[in-house]
C-alpha positions as CSV (number, residue, x, y, z in Angstrom):
1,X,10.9,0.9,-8.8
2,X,8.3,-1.9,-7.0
3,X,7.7,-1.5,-3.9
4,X,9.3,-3.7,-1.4
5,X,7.7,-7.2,-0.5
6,X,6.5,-8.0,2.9
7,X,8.1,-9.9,5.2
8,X,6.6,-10.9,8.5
9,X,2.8,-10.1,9.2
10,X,1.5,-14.1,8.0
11,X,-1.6,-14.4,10.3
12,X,-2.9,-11.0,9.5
13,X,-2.2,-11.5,6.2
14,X,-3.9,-14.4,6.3
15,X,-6.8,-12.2,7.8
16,X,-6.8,-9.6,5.5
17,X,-6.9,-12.5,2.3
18,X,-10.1,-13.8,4.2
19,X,-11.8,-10.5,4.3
20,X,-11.0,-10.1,0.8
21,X,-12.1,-12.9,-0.5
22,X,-15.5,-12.5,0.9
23,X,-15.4,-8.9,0.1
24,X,-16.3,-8.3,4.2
25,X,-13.2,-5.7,4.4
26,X,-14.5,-2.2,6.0
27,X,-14.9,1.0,3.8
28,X,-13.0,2.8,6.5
29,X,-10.5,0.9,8.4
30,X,-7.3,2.3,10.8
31,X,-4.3,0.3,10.7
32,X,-2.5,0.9,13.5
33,X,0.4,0.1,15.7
34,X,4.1,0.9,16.3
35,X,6.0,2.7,13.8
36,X,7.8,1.2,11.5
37,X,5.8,-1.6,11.6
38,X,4.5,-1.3,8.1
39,X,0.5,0.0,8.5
40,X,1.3,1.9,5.0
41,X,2.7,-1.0,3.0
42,X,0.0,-3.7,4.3
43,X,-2.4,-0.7,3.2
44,X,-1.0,-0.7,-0.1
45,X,-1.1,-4.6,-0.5
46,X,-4.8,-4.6,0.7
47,X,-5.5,-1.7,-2.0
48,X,-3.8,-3.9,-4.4
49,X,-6.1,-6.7,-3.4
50,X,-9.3,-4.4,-4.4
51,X,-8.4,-2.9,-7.1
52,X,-7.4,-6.6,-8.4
53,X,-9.9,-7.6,-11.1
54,X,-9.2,-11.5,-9.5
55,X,-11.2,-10.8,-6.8
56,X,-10.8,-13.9,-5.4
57,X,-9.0,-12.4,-2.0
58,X,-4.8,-11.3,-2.0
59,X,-3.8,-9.7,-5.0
60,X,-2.6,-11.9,-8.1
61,X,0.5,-9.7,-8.1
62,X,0.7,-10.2,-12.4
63,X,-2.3,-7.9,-13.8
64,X,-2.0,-4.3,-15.1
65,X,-3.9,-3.1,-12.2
66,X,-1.5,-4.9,-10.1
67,X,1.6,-3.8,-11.3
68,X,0.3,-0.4,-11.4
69,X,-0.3,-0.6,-7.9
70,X,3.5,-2.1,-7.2
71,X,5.0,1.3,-9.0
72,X,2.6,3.2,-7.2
73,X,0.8,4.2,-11.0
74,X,-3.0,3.6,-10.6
75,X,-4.9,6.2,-11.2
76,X,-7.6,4.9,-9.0
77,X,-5.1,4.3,-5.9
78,X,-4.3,7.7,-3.8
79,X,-2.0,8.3,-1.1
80,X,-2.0,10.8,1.2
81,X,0.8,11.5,3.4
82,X,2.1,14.9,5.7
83,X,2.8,17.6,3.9
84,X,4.0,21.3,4.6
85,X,0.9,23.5,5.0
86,X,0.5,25.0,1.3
87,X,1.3,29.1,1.4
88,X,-2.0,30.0,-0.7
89,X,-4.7,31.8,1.2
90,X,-7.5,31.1,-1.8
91,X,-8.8,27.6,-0.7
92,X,-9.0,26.2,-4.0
93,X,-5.5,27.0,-4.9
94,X,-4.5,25.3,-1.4
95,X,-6.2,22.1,-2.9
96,X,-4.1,22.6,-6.0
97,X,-0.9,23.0,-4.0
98,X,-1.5,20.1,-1.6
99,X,-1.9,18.3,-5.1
100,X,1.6,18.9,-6.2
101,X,3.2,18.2,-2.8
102,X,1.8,14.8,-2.8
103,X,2.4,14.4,-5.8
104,X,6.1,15.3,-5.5
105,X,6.3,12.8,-2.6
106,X,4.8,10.3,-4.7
107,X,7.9,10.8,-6.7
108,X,10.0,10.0,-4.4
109,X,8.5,7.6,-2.9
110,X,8.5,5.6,-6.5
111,X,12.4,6.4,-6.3
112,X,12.3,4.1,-3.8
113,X,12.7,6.0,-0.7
114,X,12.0,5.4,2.3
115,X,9.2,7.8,4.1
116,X,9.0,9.4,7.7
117,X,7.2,12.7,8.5
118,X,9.9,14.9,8.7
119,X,9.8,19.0,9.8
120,X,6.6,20.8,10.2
121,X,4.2,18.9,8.3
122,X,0.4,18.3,8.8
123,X,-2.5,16.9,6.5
124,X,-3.8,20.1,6.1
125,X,-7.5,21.3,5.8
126,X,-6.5,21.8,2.3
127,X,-5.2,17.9,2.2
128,X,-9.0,17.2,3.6
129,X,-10.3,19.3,1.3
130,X,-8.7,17.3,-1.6
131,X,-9.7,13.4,0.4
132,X,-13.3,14.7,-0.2
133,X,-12.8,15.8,-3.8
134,X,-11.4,12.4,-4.4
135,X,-13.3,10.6,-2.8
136,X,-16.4,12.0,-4.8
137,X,-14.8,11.5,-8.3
138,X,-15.8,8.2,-10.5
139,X,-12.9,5.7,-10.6
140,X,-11.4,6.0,-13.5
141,X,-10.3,2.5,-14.7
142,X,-12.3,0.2,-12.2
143,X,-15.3,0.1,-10.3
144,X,-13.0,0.7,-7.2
145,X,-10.4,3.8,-5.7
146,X,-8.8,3.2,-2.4
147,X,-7.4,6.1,-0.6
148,X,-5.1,5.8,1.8
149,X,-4.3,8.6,4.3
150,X,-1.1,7.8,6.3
151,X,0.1,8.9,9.2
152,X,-3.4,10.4,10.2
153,X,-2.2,11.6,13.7
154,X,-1.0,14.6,11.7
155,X,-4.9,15.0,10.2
156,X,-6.2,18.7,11.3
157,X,-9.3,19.2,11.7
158,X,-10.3,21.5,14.0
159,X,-8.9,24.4,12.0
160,X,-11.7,24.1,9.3
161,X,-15.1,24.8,9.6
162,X,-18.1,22.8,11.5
163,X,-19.6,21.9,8.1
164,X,-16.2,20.9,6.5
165,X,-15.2,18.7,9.8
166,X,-19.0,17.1,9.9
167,X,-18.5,16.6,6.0
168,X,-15.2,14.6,6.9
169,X,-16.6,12.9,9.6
170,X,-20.0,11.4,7.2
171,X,-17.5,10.1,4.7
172,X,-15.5,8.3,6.9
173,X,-18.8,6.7,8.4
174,X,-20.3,6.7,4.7
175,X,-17.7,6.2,2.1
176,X,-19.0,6.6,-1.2
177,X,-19.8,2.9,-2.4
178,X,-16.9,2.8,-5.0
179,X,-14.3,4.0,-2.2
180,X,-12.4,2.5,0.1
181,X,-10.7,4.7,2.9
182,X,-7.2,3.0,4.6
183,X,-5.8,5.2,7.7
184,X,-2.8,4.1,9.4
185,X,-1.9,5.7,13.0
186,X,1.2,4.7,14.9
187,X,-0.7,6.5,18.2
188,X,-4.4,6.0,17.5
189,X,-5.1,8.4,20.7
190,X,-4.1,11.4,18.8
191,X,-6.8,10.8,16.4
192,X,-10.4,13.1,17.4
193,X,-12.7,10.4,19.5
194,X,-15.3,10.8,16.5
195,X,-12.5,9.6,13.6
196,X,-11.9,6.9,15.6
197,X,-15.2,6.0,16.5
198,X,-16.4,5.3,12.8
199,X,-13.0,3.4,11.8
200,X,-13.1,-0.4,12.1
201,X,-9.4,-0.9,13.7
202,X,-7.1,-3.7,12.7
203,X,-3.9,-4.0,14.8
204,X,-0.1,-4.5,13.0
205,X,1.9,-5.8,15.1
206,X,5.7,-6.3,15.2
207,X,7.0,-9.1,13.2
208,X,9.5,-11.9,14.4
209,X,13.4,-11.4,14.4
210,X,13.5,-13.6,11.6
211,X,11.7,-11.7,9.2
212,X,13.3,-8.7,10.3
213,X,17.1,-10.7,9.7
214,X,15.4,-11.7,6.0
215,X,14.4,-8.6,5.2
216,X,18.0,-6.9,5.7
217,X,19.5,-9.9,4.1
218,X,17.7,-9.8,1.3
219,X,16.8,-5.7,0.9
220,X,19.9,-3.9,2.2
221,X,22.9,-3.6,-0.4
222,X,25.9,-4.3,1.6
223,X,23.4,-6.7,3.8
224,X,25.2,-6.6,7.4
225,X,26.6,-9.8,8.5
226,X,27.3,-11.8,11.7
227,X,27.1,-9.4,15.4
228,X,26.3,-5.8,13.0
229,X,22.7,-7.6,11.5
230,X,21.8,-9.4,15.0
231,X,22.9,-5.6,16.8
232,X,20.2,-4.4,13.5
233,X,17.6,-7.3,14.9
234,X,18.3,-6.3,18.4
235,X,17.2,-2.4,17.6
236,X,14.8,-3.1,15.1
237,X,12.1,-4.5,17.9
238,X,10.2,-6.2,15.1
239,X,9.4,-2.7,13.1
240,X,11.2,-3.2,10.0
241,X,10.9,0.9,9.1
242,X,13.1,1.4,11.8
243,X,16.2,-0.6,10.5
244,X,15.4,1.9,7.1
245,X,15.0,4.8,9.8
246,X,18.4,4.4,11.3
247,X,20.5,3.9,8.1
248,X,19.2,7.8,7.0
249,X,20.1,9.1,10.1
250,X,23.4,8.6,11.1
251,X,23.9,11.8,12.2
252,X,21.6,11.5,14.7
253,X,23.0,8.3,16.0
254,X,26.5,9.6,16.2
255,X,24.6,12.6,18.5
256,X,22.9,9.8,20.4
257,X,26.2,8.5,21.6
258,X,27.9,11.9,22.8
259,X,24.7,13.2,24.6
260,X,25.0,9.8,26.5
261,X,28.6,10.2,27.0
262,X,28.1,13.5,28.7
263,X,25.3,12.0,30.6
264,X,27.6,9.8,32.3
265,X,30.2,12.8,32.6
266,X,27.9,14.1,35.2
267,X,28.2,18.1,36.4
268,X,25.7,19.0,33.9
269,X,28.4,18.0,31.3
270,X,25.2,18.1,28.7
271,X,24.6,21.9,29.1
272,X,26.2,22.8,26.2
273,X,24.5,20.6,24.1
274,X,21.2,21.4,25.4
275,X,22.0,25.1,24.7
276,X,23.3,23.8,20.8
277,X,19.4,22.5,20.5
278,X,17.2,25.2,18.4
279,X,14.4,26.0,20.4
280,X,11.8,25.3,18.2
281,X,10.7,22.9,15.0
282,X,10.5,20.0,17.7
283,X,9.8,17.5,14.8
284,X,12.5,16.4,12.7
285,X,15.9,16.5,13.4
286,X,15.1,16.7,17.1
287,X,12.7,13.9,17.2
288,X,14.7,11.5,14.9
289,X,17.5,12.6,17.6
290,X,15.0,11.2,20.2
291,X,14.6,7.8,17.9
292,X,18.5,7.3,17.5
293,X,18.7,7.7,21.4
294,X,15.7,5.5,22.3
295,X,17.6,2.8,19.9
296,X,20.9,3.6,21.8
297,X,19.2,3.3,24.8
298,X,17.4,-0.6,24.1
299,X,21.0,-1.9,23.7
300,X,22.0,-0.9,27.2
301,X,19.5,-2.5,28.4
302,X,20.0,-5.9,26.4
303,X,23.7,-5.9,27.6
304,X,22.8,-5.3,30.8
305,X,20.0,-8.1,30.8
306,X,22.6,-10.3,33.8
307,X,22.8,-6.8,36.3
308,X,18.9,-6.5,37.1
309,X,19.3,-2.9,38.7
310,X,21.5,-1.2,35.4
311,X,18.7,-3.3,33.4
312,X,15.5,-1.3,35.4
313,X,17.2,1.5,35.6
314,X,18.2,1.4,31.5
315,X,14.4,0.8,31.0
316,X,13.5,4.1,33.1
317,X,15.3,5.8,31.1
318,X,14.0,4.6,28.4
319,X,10.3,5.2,29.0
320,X,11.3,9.2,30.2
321,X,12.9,9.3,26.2
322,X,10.0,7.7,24.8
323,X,7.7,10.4,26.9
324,X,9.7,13.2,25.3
325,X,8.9,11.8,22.0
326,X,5.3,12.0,22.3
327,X,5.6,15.4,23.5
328,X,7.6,16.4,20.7
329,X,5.0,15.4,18.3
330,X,2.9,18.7,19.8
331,X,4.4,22.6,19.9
332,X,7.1,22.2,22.9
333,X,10.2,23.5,22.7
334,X,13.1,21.1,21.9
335,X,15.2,23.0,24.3
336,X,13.6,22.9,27.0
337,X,12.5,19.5,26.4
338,X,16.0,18.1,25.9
339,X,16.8,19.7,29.5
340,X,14.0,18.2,31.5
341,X,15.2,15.1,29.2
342,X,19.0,15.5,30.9
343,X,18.0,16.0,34.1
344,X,15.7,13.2,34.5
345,X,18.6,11.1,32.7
346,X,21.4,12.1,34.3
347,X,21.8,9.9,37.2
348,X,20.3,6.6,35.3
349,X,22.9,6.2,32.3
């Protein structure tokens, strides 16, 4: 399966063409902004652009290498994305293992299914481990690789050595001169002040409505129609990922909707649903929760735009969710996090 087109994103595209063209794009950049917003696949259209033998700027979109690219084939193109912390203790067999698993995600990802870090997943010291193996191999059809490590807020480093993390940090500041290192980062902050600091930074920001209404007309088999795909625009924000995020979790939608229910209710009518909440494995299920409620949450406060108190008040709300959501990305407890959550919600739904 290709991978999807881009919709939205013109002027930096326009940018990144430039860069290309005049072969002035950074060794080791950081795309970041919200997610959803598409960091990964504007990664994956700039690696497309280098490993194009055109050269001339964007990718020609027809070549081998190209097409390669699009099915997410080249050998010289490698992604790295969370994975479960591999179960070997030998550290060459944890390279091996980190292998597969991103490997297998590849997989699915060439399925054509859409990708969020999901459970207790990390890059590794073993995933850092393999980054520098890669990035000190020969290409093996080009004169270029490109590696891409997404969703880098999830990069550990601090559990490896002071030589391994130092080794880390001088390839990120020195890439080899046949490699090219993408990192996308919804929350750049996360990242260790010395990863950032040798990263040139390129901000993605969200796209228009319209592109977001073309891209669910034209992606989405049913497409929604009339108030369901402007409701879709509403949520959406401009992050396109987000219209895929909600479709897979409807669950966590339909959640959404009775924790806000007993909100209203008032008495502590939530209590039993805090309790229902495992009290640990915050990422997930509890954070996609978070997402569905955040989305739940912005519609309030778009029907409410003509009653300016229920409209602050909606957005209060809002920002304690999105507060809970950052913390969740840490080792808190979902329980006790979803109570603080209630409380401080309770008397602004």
């Amino acid at each position: 399966m290709s991978l999807r087109a881009i919709y939205g994103h013109r002027a930096l595209l326009n940018r990144l063409d430039g860069a290309l063209a005049s072969s002035r794009f950074p060794q080791s950049a950081l795309l970041t902004g919200p997610a959803g917003v598409g960091k990964q696949r504007l990664a994956l259209w700039v690696a497309q652009g280098l490993l194009c033998p055109d050269g001339t700027g964007a990718p020609c979109g027809q070549c081998t290498q190209c097409r390669q690219v699009d099915g997410l084939a080249h050998p010289d193109l490698h992604w790295l994305t969370p994975i479960t912390r591999p179960k070997a203790t030998d550290p060459a067999k944890q390279v091996e293992d980190a292998q597969e698993l991103l490997a297998g995600a590849m997989e699915e990802r060439r399925d054509g299914l859409w990708y969020r870090p999901e459970g207790m997943v990390l890059h590794p010291l073993a995933s850092v481990r393999l980054l520098q193996r890669i990035a000190s191999r020969t290409p093996f059809s080009g004169a270029r690789k490109v590696i891409i490590v997404g969703d880098a807020e999830w990069l550990v480093v601090q559990e490896s050595s002071p030589e391994a993390a130092n080794a880390l940090l001088k390839l990120l500041e020195e890439p080899p001169r046949d490699t090219t290192i993408i990192v996308t980062a919804s929350d750049p902050q996360r990242l260790l002040p010395t990863i950032r600091s040798r990263l040139v930074t390129l901000r993605v920001s969200p796209v228009g409505d319209q592109a977001v209404r073309e891209f669910l007309e034209n992606e989405k088999d049913p497409a929604p129609k009339g108030a369901a795909l402007e409701r879709a625009v509403l949520l959406a924000e401009g992050a396109i990922g987000r219209t895929i995020g909600a479709e897979r979790n409807p669950a966590g939608g339909a959640r959404a909707e009775r924790f806000l229910a007993a909100l209203g209710r008032g008495d502590a009518a939530w209590l039993p649903m805090v309790l229902g909440q495992a009290p640990w494995s915050a990422r997930g299920d509890f954070t996609a929760f978070l997402d569905s409620l955040a989305l739940n949450l912005r519609a309030r406060v778009e029907e409410r735009a003509n009653d300016r108190l229920g409209a602050k008040r909606g957005v209060r709300a809002l920002r304690h969710v999105e507060r809970a959501r950052e913390e969740a990305q840490g080792n808190v407890n979902p329980q006790l996090t979803l109570a603080v959550l209630a409380a401080d919600l309770e008397a602004l739904v």
